[in-house]
Structures are given as structure tokens and as C-alpha cells.
N, C-alpha and C positions, 0 to 999 in steps of 0.2 A: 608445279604442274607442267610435266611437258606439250610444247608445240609445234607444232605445223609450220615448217618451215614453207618457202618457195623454191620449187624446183625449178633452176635454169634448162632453160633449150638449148639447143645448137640453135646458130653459131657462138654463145657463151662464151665471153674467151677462157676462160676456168676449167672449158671439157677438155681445152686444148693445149692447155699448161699443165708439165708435169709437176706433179705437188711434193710438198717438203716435210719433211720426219716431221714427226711428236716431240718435243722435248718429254722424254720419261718421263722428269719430276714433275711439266703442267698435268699427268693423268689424274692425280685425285685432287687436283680443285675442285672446286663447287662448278668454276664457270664451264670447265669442259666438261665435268660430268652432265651438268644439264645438256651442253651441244651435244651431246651424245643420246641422250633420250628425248630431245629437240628432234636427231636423223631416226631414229627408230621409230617415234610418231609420226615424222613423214614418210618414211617406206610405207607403212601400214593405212595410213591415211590415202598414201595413191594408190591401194593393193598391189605393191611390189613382192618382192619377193626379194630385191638387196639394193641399197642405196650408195652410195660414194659420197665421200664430202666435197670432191669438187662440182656435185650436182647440185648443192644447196650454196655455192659460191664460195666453199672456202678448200683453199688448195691446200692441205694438210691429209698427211699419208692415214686415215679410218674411212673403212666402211661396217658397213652391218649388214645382217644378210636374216633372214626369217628362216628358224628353226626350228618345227613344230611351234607354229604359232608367235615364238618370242623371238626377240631381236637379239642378236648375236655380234659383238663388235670386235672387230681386228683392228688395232694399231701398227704400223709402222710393217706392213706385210712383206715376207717374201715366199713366193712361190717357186716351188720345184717340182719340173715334168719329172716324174717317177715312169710313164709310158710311152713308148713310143705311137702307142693305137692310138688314132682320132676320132674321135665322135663327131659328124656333124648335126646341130638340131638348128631348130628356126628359136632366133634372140629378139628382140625388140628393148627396149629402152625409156625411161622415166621421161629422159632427154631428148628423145627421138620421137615423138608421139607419131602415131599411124603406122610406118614403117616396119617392117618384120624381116628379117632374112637369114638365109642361112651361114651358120658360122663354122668353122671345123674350130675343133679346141681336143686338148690334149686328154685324155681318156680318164686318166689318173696323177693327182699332184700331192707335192706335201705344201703344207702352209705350214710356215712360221711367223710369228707375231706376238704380238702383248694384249691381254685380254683388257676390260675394262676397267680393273682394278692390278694394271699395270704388274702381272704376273705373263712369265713368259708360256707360251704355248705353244704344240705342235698337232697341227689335226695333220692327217691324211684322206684325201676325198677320192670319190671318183663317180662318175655318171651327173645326175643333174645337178649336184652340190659342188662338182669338181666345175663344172659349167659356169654358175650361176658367180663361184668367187673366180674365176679367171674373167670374166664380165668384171665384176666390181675392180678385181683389181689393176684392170685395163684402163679404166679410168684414173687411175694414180699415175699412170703414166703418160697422158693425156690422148687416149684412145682410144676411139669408137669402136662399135660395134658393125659399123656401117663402114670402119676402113678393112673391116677383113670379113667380110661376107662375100659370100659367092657367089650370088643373086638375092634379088629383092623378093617378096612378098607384101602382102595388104591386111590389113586387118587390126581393129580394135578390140575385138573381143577375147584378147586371150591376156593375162598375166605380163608384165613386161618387166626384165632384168632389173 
């Protein structure tokens, strides 16, 4: 039965440390599959919408992200701007509670990565799904969302990255 992790804050030092590959072969253990549906239950238990493993204290390159509903995990990501357009929208953070601001991010990207069951994949995004994994995958780099914002905002009532 998965569970509920605890989401670290800033200053964490885990938001601020870039984190380190997957070893392939630990992907179908028992113990990381469970860390893996451990981070899924936690995004959905905070009503996120994509979590990072260095938000739950461990510096190792997965996140997940809610995808119609069900969680969605990348290993070992990289991301390619396909556009040059930028979107800005207002971001908030698991990590950052209260705080909201505006981000500019890249329009449209490809991801590369290993899905859960350690097969390789390529999605292509763009609009609030290109958003939402350029957010997660900030944090593998040890990155806020609060280092590239362009102004603050307030508010608890909305969904946060």
C-alpha cells in the first residue's frame, strides 16, 4: 500500500542540490517501485499536479506528474526546447507554500526518459503539460521556481506545480 510521504520546504537543502541518475538496473526492485508510488501518493495527497523526488528528500533524477487523473513517472529526464515562443503563467510549488509567481518557460519541449518499468520514452509537450514537466524537471537541477519568476503573487487557492 502506498504512502504519503513528507514534502520538504525551502530552505531544504535537497531543493538545492542537483540530483543524481537512476541506476537502470535499481528500476524494477520492489524498493523503488514502491518510492515511486510512495511520490505518486504524495502529489495527489497534496493536490499537485507533479512532484520531484528531491521534494520528498531524495536527490535522485524522477518525478511524476498527474495525467488524467493517474501519475505518470520519468526517470533520468532530459528535456529539449523544440520553441523558441515562451509562455508565461503564474507557478506555485509543493515546496513553496503561499507564494505564486510568474514564470516564462519554453512553449514546447521534447522529454526524454525511462518510464516506470524502465523502458525508454519520448513524449513531446507543449502548453500546461510543457509547463508543468519544465517545473518538475527544475527541481532535478536544484531549482526553484521562485529563481526565475518575474514577480510574486499570493494565493493558496489554486493547484501548485
Amino acid at each position: 500500500m502506498p504512502k504519503v510521504l513528507d514534502i520538504v520546504k525551502e530552505p531544504a537543502k535537497s531543493l538545492r542540490k542537483p540530483s543524481q541518475a537512476v541506476d537502470v538496473a535499481q528500476i524494477g526492485t520492489p524498493e523503488f517501485q514502491a518510492f515511486l508510488d510512495d511520490l505518486g501518493e504524495t502529489m495527489f495527497a497534496a493536490d499537485g499536479v507533479g512532484i520531484a523526488a528531491p521534494q520528498v528528500g531524495s536527490n535522485i533524477r524522477v518525478f511524476v506528474v498527474n495525467e488524467k487523473d493517474k501519475p505518470v513517472v520519468y526517470i533520468n529526464p532530459v528535456v529539449e526546447v523544440l520553441s523558441e515562443a515562451v509562455v508565461e503563467s503564474e507557478e506555485g510549488c509543493l515546496s513553496v507554500p503561499g507564494i505564486w509567481g510568474i514564470v516564462p518557460r519554453a512553449k514546447k519541449i521534447r522529454l526524454k526518459a525511462y518510464d516506470r518499468h524502465g523502458r525508454r520514452i519520448e513524449v513531446d509537450a507543449k502548453g500546461y503539460s510543457a509547463i508543468i514537466i519544465q517545473h518538475e524537471f527544475d527541481h532535478l537541477q536544484g531549482i526553484l521556481f521562485v529563481d526565475k519568476m518575474t514577480h510574486a503573487t499570493k494565493g493558496t487557492d489554486k493547484k501548485a506545480v
